[in-house]
C-alpha positions as CSV (number, residue, x, y, z in Angstrom):
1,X,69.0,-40.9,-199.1
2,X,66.5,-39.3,-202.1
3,X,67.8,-35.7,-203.2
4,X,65.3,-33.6,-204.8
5,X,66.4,-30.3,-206.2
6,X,63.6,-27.5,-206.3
7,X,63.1,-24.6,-207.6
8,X,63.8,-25.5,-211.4
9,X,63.4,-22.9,-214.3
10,X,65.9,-23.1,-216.9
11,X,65.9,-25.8,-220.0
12,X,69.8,-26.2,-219.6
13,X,70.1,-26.8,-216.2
14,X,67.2,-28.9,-216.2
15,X,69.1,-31.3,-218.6
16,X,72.6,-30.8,-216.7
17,X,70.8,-32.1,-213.0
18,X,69.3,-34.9,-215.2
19,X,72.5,-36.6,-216.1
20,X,73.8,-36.5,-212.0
21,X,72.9,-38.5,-209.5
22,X,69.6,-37.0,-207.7
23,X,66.6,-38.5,-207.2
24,X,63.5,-35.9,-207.9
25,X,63.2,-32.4,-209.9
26,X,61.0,-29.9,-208.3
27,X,59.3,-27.7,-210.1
28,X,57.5,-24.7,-209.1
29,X,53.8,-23.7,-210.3
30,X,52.9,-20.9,-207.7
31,X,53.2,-17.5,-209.9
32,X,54.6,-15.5,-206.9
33,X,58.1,-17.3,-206.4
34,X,61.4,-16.0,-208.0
35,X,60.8,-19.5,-209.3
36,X,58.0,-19.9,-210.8
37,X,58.1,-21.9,-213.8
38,X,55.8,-20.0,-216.7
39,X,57.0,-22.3,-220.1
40,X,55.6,-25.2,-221.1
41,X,58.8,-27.6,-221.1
42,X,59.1,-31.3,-222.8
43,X,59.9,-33.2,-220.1
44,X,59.7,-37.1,-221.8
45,X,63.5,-37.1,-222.0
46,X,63.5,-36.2,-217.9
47,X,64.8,-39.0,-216.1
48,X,64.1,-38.4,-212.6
49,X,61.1,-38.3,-211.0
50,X,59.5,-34.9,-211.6
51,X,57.6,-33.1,-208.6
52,X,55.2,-30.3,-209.1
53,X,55.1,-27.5,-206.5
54,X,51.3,-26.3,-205.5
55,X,50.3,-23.7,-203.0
56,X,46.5,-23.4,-202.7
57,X,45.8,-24.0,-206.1
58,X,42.7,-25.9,-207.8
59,X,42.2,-29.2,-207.9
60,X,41.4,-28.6,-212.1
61,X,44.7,-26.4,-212.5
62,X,46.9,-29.8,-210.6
63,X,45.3,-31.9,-212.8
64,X,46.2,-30.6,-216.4
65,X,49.8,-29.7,-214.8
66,X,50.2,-33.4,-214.0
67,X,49.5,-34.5,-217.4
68,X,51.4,-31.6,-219.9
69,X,54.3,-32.1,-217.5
70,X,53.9,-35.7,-217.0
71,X,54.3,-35.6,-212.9
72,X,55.2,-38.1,-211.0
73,X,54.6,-36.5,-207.5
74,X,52.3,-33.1,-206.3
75,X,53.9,-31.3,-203.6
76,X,51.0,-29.3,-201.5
77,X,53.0,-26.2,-200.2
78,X,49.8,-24.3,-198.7
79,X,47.1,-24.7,-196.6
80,X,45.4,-27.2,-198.4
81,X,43.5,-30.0,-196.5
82,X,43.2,-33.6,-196.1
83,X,40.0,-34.2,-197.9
84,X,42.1,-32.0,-200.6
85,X,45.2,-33.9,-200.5
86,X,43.2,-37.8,-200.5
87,X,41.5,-36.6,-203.5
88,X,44.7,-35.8,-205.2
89,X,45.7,-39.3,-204.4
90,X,43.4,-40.7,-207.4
91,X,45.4,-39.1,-209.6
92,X,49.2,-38.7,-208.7
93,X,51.5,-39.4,-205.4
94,X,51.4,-36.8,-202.8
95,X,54.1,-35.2,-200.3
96,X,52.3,-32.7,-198.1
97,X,54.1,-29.9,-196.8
98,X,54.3,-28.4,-193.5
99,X,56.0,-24.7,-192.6
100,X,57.9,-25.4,-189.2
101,X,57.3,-22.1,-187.1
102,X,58.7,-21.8,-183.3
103,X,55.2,-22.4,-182.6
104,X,54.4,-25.3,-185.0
105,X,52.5,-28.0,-183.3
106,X,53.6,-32.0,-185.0
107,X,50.0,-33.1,-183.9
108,X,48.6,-31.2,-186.4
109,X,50.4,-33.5,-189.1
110,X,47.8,-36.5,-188.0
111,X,45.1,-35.1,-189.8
112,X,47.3,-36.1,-193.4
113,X,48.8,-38.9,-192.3
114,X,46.6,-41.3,-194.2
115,X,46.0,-39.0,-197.4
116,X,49.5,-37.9,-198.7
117,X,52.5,-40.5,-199.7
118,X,55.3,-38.2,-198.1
119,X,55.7,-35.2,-195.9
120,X,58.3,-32.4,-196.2
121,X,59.1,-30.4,-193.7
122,X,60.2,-26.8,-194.5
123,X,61.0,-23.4,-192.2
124,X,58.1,-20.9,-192.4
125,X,58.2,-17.9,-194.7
126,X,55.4,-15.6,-196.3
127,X,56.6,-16.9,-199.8
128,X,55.6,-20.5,-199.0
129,X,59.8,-21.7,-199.0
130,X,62.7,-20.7,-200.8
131,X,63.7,-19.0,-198.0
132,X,67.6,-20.4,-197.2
133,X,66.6,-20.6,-193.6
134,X,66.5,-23.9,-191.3
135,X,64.1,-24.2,-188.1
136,X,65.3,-26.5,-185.6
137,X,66.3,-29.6,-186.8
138,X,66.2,-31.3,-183.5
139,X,62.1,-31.1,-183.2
140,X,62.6,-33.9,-186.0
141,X,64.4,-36.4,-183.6
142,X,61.0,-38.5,-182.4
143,X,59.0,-37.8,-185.3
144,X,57.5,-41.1,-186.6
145,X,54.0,-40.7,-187.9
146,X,55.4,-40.5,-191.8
147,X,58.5,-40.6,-193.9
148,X,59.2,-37.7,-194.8
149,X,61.7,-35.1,-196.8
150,X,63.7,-32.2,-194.8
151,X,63.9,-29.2,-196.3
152,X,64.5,-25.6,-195.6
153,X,68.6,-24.1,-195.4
154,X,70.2,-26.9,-196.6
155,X,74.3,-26.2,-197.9
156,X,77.3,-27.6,-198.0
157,X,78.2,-28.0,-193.9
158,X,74.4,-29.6,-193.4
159,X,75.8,-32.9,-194.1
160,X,76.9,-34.0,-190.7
161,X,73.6,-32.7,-189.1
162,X,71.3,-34.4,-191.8
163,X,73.4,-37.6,-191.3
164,X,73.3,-37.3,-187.4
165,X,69.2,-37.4,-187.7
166,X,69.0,-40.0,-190.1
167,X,71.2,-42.4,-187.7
168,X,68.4,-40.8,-185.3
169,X,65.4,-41.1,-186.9
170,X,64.6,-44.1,-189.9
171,X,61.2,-41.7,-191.3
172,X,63.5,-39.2,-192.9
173,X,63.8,-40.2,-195.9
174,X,65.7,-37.8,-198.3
175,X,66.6,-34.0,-198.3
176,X,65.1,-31.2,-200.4
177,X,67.9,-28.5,-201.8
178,X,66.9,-25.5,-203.2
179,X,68.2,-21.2,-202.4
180,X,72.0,-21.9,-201.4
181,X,72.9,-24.3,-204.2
182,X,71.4,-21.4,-207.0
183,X,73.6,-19.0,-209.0
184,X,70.2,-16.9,-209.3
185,X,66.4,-17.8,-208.4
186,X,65.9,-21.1,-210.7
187,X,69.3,-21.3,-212.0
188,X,71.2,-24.4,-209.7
189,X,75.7,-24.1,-209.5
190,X,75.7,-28.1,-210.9
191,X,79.1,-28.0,-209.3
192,X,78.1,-27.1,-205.7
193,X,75.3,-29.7,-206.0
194,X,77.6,-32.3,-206.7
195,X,79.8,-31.6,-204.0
196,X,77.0,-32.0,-202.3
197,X,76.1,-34.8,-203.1
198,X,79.7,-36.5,-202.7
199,X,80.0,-35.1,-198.7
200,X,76.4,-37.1,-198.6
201,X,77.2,-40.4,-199.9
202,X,81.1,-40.5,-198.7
């Protein structure tokens, strides 16, 4: 299953989660999370696949962050649309985002299903993720209109209920970690992620 860790900030921690075993780095360019990234960092000796975080942002500002950080995926965390998103296409992969409410309607993912590579579902907040919190898990069992990421309150005792709807569902394909593996906003415990990451692939 992929792992991406999100939410990345500091140069040394950066180059600690690229020497263990996950899959994608996600890195946040919306200047109102505790995680914004605001230095320009050499990422050529990154080697995971590095994902750039977006909400509602210009199509010029994705572009130039795609080349200076050399990204290999745009995550849409806002309201952007599918003509938006298919456009991006030309120019790097694209997971979609959706914020899972109570009242969140899966229909309303058909729109993107042809103009994004991956979708990540997330719990709602204000501050576009980051939150620690899960929505219900089990409004994932029949989804199958698009592999996609699950992310949202993910620790350490999430392992038997991610595993329970992947033997459920084949379009999940990988988890996004993020508040409850962090020592502060940006700064990930290396150790907790790899225990992590051991309880996932036992």
């Amino acid at each position: 299953m992929i792992v991406k860790v999100c939410g990345l900030k500091e140069m040394n921690n950066i180059n600690q989660l690229n020497e263990i075993d996950i899959d994608l780095m996600g890195f946040i360019f919306y200047n109102k999370s505790s995680r914004f990234i605001d230095l320009e960092i050499n990422t050529s000796h990154i080697k995971k696949k590095k994902v750039g975080v977006f909400v509602n942002e210009s199509l010029e500002n994705i572009k130039k962050k795609i080349k200076n950080y050399n990204l290999n995926y745009v995550q849409l965390h806002g309201d952007e649309t599918p003509k938006f998103s298919e456009k991006l296409m030309n120019y790097c992969k694209v997971i979609k985002a959706f914020r899972i409410s109570e009242n969140f309607d899966f229909d309303s993912t058909n729109q993107y299903t042809d103009c994004c590579d991956l979708f990540l579902f997330d719990t709602f907040s204000k501050n576009f993720g980051g939150s620690g919190k899960k929505f219900d898990w089990k409004r994932l069992k029949g989804f199958n209109k698009k592999k996609f990421l699950l992310s949202g309150g993910i620790d350490l005792n999430s392992v038997d209920e991610i595993n329970n709807i992947k033997n459920e569902n084949d379009f999940l394909l990988g988890i996004d970690i993020n508040s409850r593996f962090e020592i502060s906003p940006g700064l990930k415990d290396i150790k907790k992620v790899n225990m992590f990451l051991k309880k996932l692939n036992k």
